[in-house]
TORNUVEX-71857 format. One record per residue (C-alpha): residue number from 1; chain; x, y, z. Coordinates in steps of 0.05 Angstrom, whole numbers, always signed. Each point is the difference from the previous one (the first is absolute). Layout:
num,chaine,c1,c2,c3
NUM,A,X,Y,Z
...
// end
This chain:
num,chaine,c1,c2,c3
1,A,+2599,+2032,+1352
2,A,+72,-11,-31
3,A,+9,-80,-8
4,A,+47,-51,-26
5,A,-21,-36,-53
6,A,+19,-70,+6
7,A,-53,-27,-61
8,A,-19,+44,-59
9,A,-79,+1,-24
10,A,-21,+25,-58
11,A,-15,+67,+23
12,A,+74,+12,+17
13,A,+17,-36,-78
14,A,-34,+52,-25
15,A,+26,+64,+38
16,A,+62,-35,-18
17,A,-15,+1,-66
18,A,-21,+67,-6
19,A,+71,+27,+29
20,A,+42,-39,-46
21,A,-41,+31,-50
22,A,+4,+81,+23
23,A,+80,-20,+22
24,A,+10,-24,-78
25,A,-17,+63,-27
26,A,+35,+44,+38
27,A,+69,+16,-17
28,A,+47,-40,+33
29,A,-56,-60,+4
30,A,+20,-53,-43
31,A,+65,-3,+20
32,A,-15,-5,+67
33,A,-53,-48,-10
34,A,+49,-46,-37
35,A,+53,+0,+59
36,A,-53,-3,+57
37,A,-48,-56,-41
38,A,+61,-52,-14
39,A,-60,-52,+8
40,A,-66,+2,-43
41,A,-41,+63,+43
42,A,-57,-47,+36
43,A,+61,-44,+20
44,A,+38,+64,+29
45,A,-59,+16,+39
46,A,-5,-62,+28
47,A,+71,-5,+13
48,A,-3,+67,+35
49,A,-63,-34,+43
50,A,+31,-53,+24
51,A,+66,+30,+21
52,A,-33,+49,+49
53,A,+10,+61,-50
54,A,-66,+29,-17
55,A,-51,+31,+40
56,A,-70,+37,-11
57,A,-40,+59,+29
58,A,-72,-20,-25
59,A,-17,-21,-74
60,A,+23,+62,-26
61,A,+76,+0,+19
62,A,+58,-43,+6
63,A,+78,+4,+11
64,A,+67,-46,-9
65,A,+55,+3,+56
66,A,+57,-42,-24
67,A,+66,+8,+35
68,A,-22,+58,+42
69,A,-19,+42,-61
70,A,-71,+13,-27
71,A,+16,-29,-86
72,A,-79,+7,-8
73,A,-62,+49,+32
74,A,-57,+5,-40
75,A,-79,+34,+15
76,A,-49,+6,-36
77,A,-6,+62,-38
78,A,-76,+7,+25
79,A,+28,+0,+73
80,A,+59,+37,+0
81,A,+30,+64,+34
82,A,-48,-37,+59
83,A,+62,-11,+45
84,A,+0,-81,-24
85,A,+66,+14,-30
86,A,+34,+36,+56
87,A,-32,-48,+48
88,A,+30,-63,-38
89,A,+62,+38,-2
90,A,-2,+21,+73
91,A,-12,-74,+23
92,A,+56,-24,-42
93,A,+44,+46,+40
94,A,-24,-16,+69
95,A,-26,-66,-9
96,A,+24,-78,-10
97,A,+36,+19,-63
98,A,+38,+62,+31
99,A,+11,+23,-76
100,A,+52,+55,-4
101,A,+7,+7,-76
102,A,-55,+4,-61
103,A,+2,+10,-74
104,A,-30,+40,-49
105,A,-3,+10,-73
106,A,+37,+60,-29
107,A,-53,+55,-16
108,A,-58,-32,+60
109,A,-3,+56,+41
110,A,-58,-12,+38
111,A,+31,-68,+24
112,A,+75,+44,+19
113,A,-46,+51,+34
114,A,-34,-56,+41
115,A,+71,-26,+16
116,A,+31,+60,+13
117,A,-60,+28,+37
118,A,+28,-48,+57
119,A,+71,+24,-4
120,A,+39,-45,-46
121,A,+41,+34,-58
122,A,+13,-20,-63
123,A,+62,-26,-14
124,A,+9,-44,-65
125,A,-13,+22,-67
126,A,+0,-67,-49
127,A,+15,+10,-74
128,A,-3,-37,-61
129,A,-27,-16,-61
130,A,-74,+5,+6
// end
C-alpha cells in the first residue's frame, strides 16, 4: 500500500541511504545529488517529510514528488522489476501528487524505461562538467 510519509524511521534512513549511495556512483550522481541535497541528506529527507513530498510502497521502496515531478524513486535492488516501481510511478500520476514530470540520470535506463513505459518522452538532455 502506497503511503505518505509524514515521519521517517530508521528503516526508511536507511533505504535512503542506500539510494544516495547507488545515485553517487552513477554518472550524472553527484551532481545531482549536490543540487537536489542543498541541506545535509538526513535533513533533506526530513524536509521532504514534512512538506508532503515523499511517499512509500512497503520497506523496500520509496519516491519524491516535488512540484508535480518525481526528483527521487528508489527500490530495492532485491525487489525490483516486481511492479513497485511502476506502481509508485503510476500512483504519482493518478494520485494526490498528480506528478506529470520525473527525472533520470543520463545512462539509467531501467529508470527511463519505467518512465517511458507509461508514455512520457524524454525531453532534456543536461550537460556539463562531470
Amino acid at each position: 500500500m502506497i503511503e505518505r510519509v509524514r515521519e521517517v524511521e530508521p528503516g526508511l534512513a536507511s533505504l535512503w541511504h542506500d539510494a544516495l549511495i547507488e545515485v553517487a556512483a552513477r554518472r550524472g550522481g553527484r551532481r545531482y545529488l549536490d543540487e537536489l541535497l542543498d541541506d545535509e541528506p538526513d535533513a533533506k529527507l526530513l524536509a521532504f517529510a514534512a512538506a508532503g513530498a515523499l511517499w512509500r510502497d512497503g520497506a523496500s521502496s520509496f519516491m519524491v514528488v516535488s512540484h508535480r515531478v518525481i526528483v527521487a524513486l528508489y527500490v530495492e535492488p532485491g525487489h525490483r522489476r516486481q511492479g513497485r516501481g511502476r506502481a509508485l510511478v503510476d500512483f504519482a500520476r493518478s494520485g494526490e501528487p498528480r506528478a506529470r514530470d520525473a527525472l533520470a540520470l543520463p545512462g539509467d535506463r531501467a529508470t527511463k524505461s519505467l518512465y517511458e513505459s507509461v508514455g512520457w518522452k524524454a525531453r532534456l538532455l543536461t550537460l556539463g562538467d562531470e
